[in-house]
C-alpha positions as CSV (number, residue, x, y, z in Angstrom):
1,X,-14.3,-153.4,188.6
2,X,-17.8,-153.1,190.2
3,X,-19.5,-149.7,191.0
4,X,-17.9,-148.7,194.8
5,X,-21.9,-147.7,195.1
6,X,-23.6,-151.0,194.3
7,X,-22.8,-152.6,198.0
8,X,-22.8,-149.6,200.6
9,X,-24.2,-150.8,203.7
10,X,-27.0,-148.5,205.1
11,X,-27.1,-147.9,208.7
12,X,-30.8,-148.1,210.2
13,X,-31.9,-147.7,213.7
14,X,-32.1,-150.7,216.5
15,X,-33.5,-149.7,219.8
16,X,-31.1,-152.8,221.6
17,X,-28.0,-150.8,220.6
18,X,-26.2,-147.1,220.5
19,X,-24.7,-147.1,217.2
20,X,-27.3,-149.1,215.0
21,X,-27.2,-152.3,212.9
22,X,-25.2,-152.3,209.9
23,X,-26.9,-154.1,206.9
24,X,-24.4,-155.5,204.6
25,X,-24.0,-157.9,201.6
26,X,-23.3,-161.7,202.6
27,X,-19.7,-162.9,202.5
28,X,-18.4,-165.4,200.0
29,X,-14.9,-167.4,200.1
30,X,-13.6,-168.0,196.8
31,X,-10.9,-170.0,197.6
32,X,-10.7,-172.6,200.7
33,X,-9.8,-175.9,201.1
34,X,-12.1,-177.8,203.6
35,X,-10.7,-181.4,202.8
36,X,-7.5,-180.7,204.1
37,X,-8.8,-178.3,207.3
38,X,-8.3,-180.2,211.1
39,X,-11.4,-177.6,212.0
40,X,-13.0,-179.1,215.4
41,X,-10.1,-181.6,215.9
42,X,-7.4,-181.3,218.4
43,X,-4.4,-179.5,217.7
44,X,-1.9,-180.7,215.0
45,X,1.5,-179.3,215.4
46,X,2.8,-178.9,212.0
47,X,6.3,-179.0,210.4
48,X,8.2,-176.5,208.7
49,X,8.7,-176.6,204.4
50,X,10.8,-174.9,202.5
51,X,9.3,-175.6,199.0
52,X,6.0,-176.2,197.9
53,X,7.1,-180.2,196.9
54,X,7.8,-180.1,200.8
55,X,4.4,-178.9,201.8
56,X,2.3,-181.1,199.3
57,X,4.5,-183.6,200.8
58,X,3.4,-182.6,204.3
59,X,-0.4,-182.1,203.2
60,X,-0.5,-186.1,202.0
61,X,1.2,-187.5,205.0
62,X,-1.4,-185.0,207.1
63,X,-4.1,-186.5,205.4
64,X,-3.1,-190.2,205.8
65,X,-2.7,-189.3,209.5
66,X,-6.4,-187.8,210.0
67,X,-8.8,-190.5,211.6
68,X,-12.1,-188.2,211.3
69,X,-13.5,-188.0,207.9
70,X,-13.5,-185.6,205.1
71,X,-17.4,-184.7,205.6
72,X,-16.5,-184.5,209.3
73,X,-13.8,-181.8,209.1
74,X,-15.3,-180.1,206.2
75,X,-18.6,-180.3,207.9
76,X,-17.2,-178.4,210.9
77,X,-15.2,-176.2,209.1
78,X,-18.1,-175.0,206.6
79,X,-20.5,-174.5,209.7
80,X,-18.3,-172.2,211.1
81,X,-18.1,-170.4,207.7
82,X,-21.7,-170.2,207.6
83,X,-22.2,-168.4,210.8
84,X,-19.8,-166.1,210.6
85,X,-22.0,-164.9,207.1
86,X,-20.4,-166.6,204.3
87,X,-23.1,-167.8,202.1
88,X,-21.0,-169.2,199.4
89,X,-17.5,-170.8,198.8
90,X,-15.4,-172.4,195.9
91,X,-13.8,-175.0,197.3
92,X,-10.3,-176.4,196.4
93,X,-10.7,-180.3,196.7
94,X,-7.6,-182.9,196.4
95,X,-7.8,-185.2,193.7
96,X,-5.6,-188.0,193.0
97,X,-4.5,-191.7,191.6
98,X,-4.3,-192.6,195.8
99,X,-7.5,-190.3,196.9
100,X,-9.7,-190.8,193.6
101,X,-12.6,-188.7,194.2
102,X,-12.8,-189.7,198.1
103,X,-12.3,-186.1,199.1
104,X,-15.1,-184.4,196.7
105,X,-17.2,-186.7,197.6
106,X,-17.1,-186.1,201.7
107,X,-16.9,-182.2,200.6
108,X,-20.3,-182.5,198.5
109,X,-21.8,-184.7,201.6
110,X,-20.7,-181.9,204.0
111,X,-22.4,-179.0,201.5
112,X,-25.8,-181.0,201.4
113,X,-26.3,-180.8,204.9
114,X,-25.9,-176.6,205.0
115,X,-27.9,-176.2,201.9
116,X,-29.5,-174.5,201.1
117,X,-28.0,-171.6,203.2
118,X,-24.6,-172.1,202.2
119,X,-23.8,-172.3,198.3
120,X,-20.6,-174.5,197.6
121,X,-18.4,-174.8,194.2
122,X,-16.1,-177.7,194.4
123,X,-13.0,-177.7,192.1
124,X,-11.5,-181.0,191.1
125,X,-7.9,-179.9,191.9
126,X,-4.7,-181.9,191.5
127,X,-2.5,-180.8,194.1
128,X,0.0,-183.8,193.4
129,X,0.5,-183.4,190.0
130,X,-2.0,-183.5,186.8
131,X,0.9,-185.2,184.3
132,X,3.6,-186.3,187.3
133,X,1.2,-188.4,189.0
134,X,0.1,-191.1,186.7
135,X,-4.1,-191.6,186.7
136,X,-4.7,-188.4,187.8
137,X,-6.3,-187.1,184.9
138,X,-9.0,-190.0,185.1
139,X,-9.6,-189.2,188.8
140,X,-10.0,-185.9,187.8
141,X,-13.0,-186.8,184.5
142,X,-14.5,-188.8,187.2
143,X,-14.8,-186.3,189.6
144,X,-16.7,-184.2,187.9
145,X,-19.2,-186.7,187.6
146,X,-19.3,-187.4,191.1
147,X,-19.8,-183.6,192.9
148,X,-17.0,-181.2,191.4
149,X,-18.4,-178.4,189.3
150,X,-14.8,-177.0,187.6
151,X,-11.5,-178.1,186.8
152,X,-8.4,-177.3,188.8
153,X,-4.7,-176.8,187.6
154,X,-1.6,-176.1,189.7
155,X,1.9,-174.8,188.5
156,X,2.3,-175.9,185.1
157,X,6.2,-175.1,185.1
158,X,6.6,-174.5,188.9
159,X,5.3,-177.9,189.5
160,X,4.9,-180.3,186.5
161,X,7.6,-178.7,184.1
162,X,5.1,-178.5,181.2
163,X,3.1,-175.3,180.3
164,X,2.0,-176.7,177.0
165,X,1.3,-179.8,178.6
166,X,-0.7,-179.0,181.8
167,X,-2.8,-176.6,180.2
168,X,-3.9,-178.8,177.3
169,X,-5.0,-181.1,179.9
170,X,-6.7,-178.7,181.8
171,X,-8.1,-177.1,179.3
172,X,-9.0,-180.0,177.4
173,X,-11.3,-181.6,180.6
174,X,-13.1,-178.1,180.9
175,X,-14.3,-178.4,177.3
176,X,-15.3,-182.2,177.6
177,X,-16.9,-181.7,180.6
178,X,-18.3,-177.7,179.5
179,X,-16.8,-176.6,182.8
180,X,-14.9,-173.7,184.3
181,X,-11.2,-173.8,185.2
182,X,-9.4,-172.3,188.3
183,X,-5.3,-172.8,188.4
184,X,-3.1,-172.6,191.4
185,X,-0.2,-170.5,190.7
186,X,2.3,-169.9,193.0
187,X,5.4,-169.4,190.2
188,X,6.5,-165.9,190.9
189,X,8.2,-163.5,188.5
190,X,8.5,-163.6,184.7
191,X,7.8,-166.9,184.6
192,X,4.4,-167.1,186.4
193,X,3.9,-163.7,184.2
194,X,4.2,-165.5,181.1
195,X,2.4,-168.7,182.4
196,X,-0.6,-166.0,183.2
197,X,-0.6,-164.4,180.3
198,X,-0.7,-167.8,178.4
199,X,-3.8,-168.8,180.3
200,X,-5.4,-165.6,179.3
201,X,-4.9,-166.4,175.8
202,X,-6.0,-169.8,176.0
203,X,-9.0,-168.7,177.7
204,X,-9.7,-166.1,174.5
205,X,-9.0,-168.5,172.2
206,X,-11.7,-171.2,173.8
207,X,-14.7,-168.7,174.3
208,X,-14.1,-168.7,178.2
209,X,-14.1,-165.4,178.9
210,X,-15.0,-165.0,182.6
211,X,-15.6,-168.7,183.6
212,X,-11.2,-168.9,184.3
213,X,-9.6,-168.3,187.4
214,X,-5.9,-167.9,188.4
215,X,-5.6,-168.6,191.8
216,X,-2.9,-166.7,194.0
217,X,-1.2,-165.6,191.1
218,X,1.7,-164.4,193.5
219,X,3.7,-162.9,190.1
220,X,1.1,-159.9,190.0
221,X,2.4,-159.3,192.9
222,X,5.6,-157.6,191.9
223,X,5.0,-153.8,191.1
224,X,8.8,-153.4,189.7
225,X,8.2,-156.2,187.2
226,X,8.7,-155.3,183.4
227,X,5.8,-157.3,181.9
228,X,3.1,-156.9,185.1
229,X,0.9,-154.3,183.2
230,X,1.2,-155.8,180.0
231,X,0.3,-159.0,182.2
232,X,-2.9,-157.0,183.5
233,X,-4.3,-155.9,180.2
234,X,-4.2,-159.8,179.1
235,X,-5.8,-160.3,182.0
236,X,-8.8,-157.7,181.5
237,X,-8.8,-158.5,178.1
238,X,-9.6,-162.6,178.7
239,X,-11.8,-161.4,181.2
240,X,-9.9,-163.9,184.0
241,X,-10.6,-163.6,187.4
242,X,-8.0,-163.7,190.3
243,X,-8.3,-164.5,193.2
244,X,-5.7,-163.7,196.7
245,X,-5.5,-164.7,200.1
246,X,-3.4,-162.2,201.9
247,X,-1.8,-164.9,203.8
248,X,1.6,-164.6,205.6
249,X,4.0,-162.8,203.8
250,X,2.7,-164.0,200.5
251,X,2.5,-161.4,197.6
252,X,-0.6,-159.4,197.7
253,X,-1.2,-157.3,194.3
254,X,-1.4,-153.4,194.5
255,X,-5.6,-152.8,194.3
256,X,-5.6,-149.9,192.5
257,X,-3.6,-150.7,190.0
258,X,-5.3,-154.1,189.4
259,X,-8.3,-151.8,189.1
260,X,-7.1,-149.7,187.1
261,X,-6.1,-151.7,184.6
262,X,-10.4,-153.5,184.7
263,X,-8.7,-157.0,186.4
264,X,-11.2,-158.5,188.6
265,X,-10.3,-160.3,192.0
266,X,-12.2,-161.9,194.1
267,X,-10.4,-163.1,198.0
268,X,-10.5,-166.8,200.1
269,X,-9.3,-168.0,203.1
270,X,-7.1,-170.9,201.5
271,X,-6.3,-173.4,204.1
272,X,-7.5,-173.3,207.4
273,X,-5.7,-174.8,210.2
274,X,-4.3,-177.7,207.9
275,X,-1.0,-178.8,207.5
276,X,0.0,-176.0,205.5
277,X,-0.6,-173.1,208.0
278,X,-2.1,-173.1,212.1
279,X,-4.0,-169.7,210.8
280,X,-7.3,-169.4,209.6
281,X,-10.4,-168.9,211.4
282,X,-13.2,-169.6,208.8
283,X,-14.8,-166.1,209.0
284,X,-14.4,-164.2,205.9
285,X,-14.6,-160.7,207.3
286,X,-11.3,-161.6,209.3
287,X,-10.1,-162.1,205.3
288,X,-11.4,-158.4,204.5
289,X,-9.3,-157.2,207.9
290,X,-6.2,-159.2,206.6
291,X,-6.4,-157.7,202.8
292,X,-7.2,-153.6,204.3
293,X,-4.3,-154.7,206.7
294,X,-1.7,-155.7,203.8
295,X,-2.6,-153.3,201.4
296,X,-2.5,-150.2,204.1
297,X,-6.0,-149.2,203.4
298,X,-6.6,-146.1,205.3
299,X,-9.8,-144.1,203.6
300,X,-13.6,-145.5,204.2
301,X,-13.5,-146.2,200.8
302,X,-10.3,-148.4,201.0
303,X,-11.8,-150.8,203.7
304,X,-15.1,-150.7,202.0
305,X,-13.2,-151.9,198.6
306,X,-12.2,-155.0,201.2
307,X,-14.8,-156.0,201.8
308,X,-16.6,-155.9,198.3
309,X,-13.6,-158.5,197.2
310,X,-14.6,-160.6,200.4
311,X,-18.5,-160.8,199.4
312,X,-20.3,-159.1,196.3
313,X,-16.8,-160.2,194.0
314,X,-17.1,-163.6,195.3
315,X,-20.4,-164.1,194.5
316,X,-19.9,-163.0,191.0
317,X,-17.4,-164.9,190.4
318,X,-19.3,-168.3,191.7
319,X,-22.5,-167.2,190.3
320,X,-24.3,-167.1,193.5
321,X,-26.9,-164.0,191.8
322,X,-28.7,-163.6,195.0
323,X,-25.7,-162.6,196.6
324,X,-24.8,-159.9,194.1
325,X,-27.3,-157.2,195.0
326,X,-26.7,-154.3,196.9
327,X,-27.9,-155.2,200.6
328,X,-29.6,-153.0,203.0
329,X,-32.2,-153.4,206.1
330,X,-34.9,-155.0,203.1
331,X,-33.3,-157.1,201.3
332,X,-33.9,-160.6,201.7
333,X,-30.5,-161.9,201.9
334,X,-28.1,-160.2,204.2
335,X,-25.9,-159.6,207.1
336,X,-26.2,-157.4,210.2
337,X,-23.3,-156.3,212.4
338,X,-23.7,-153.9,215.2
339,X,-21.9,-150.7,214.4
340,X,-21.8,-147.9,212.6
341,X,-20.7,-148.7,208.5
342,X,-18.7,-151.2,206.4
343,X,-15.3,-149.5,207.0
344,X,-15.8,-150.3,210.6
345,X,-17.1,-153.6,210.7
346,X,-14.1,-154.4,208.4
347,X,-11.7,-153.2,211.3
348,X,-13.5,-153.9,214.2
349,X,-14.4,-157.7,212.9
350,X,-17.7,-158.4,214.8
351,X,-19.2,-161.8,214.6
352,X,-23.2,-160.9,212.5
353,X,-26.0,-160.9,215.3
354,X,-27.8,-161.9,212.1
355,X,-27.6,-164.4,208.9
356,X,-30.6,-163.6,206.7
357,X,-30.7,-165.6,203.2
358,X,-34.1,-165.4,201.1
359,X,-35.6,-163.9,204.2
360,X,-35.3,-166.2,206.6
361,X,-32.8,-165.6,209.7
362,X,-30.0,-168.7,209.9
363,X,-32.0,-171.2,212.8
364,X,-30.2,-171.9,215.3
365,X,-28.1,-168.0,214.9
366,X,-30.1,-165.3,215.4
């Protein structure tokens, strides 16, 4: 993990206020899915699932329903994002033999217009099935010619029944293309253990070190689990990021054990008032409240940890290198918050009185 030091806010004095503006490193989501978001619409009422075939089912009808675009949604929803201080995002974007690359497309449109304030990864990512849902896998080599940066996987056994199978596939497009993966896994237990470990081998044996992702990755989640730190050192060792959401009543991994054992995770918002949750607000800071919440951080240096998953990690994990330096009242790219430090601003959850990227303020903002 990162040195606790590298992104201390420092607290400098601001005549308009009694406590002082707190300078502090931008916010990054690395992990959000703005095609499927009904951000700025009316309100969808949503119906209950009981498996994840029953909420991909749900998503597609959702997004058969919608009558404003995917740039128009994502447009909102990314806006929204941006003035709350995130400054970068990977972006989970549906591909599919009925959507093509429709969805990465409007997604791209809707980055164009916020950059170049707002950095955005897309990841071509087959929600309905790589193997199970027959020309995906060309939608997918396409849409990495037409505005996704990496490939996108989701439960190779949970979902399409075929470790061996998925993961050649996936694998197999991020070497064609020389692109980075990220994998949905929601496959709890030994069997999304072993799935995980598997990528992290695969990922050694291609040379990937640190461009691979496993997204959710609920089975690291399970303390009691006989093969977790065995899991955690394949991990490490591969150099493969994870990634959490602390939504609901998900599994959130114990922090200081994926610390620890050198496994790097970085946090997203996941959807956002789609068809798979009516939570979500877009601000990443609300993300660093939820994680502090679930874990029962306590200490300064608890919440601070937070918040370092919900910016500095994030941006090393997209690549956004401006993002990755420590932030105080100078630097050219940061956020200000009224308070008094990082551990309170991760409680308290103010909205930045300023956005400041290369030295400019956000127009419009501030």
């Amino acid at each position: 993990m990162t040195d606790a030091t590298a992104t201390t806010a420092e607290t400098v004095d601001d005549h308009h206020t009694a406590t002082g503006v707190v300078a502090a490193p931008a916010l990054v989501d690395a992990h959000i899915h703005p095609d499927k978001s009904s951000w700025g619409g009316p309100w969808m009422s949503r119906r209950r699932a009981g498996s994840l075939p029953e909420f991909i089912a749900n998503d597609l009808a959702t997004q058969r329903g919608y009558t404003r675009s995917v740039e128009e949604r994502a447009h909102a929803l990314l806006s929204t994002a941006l003035e709350q201080g995130t400054l970068a995002m990977r972006a989970h974007v549906d591909v599919s033999a009925e959507l093509g690359t429709k969805n990465v497309e409007g997604v791209r449109a809707a980055a164009e217009r916020l950059a170049p304030w707002l950095t955005v990864q897309i990841v071509a990512f087959p929600q309905f099935g790589l193997l199970t849902n027959p020309g995906t896998l060309e939608a997918m080599a396409a849409a990495l010619q037409n505005g996704a940066d990496l490939v996108g996987g989701i439960d190779p056994l949970g979902l399409e029944g075929d470790v061996d199978g998925h993961l050649d596939a996936v694998f197999g497009l991020g070497e064609r293309a020389g692109r980075d993966l990220d994998i949905h896994l929601h496959d709890r237990g030994e069997p999304g253990l072993a799935q995980i470990r598997e990528i992290a081998a695969r990922t050694r044996a291609a040379g990937m070190q640190s461009r691979v992702t496993v997204s959710h990755a609920f089975a690291l989640g399970d303390a009691s689990a006989p093969t977790l730190r065995e899991t955690l050192d394949a991990v490490a060792a591969a150099e493969v990021w994870i990634t959490n959401c602390a939504l609901g009543d998900d599994p959130v991994p114990d922090l200081d054990l994926l610390e620890r054992h050198g496994v790097r995770l970085a946090a997203g918002s996941d959807g956002v008032r789609d068809s798979w949750t009516p939570f979500g607000s877009g601000s990443m800071l609300d993300r660093a409240h939820l994680l502090a919440y679930r874990t029962g951080a306590m200490t300064d240096a608890e919440l601070e940890r937070c918040y370092r998953i919900c910016s500095t990690e994030g941006a090393r994990l997209v690549g956004a290198a401006d993002l990755v330096e420590a932030s105080g009242p100078e630097h050219p790219t940061r956020l200000e918050f009224t308070g008094e430090s990082i551990a309170q601003i991760v409680v308290d959850r103010p909205r930045p009185v300023r956005v400041i990227r290369d030295g400019l303020p956000l127009p419009g903002r501030n």
